[in-house]
C-alpha positions as CSV (number, residue, x, y, z in Angstrom):
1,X,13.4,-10.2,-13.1
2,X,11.2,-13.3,-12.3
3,X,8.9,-14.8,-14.4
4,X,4.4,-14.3,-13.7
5,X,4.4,-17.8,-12.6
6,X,7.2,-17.4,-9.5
7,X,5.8,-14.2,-8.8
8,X,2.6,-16.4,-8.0
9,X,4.3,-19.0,-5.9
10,X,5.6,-15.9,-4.3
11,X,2.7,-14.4,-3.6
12,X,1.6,-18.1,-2.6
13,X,4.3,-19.0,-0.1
14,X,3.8,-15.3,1.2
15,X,0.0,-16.3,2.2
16,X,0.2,-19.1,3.4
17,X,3.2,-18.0,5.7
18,X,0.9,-14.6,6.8
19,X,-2.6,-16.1,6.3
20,X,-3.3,-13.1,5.1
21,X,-5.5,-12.1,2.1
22,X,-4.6,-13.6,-1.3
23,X,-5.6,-10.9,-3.0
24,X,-4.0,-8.4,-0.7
25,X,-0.6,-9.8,-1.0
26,X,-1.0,-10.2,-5.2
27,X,-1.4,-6.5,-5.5
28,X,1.4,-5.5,-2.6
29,X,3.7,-7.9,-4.3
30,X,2.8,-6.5,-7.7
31,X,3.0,-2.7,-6.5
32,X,6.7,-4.1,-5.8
33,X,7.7,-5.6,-9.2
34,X,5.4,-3.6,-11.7
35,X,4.0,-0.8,-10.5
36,X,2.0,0.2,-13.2
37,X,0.5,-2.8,-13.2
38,X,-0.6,-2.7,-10.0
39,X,-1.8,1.3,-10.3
40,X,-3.6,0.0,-13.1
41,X,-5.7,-2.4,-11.2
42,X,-6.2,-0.1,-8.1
43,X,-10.1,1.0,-7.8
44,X,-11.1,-1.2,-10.5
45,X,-13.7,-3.8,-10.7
46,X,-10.9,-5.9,-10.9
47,X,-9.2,-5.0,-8.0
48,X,-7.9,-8.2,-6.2
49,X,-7.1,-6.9,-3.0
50,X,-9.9,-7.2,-0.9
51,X,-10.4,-11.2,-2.2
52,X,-9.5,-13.8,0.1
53,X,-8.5,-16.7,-2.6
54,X,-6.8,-16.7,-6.4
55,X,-10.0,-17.9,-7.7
56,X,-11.3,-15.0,-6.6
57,X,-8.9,-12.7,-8.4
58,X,-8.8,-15.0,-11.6
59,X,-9.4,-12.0,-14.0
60,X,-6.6,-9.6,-12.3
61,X,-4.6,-12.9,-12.8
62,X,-5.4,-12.5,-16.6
63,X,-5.1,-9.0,-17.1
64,X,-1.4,-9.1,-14.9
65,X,-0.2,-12.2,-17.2
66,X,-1.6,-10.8,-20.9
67,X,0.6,-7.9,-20.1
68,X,3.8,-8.8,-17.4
69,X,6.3,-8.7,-20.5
């Protein structure tokens, strides 16, 4: 199991590779590796998948990292 901070050079080589959403790609990536993690953000104001850049999704970033252990 990787570590939060690979998963977001994961989820950073994956963006810049796609150019796709940053936010997108956090919570598909997330849905792969912790599920209810990323059922847990889904519909909330936190939601990060609709955001274009990490400092957009800075407090899913939190809330993911307080609780990926």
């Amino acid at each position: 199991m990787q570590n939060f901070q690979k998963f977001l050079l994961a989820v950073d080589r994956e963006c810049a590779q796609t150019q796709g959403r940053w936010g997108q790609t956090f919570h598909n990536r997330l849905s792969e590796v912790r599920p209810g993690l990323s059922d847990a953000l889904r519909g909330t104001e936190i939601d990060p998948f609709y955001k274009s850049s990490p400092g957009e999704c800075q407090e899913a970033i939190s809330y993911v990292d307080e609780r990926w252990d």
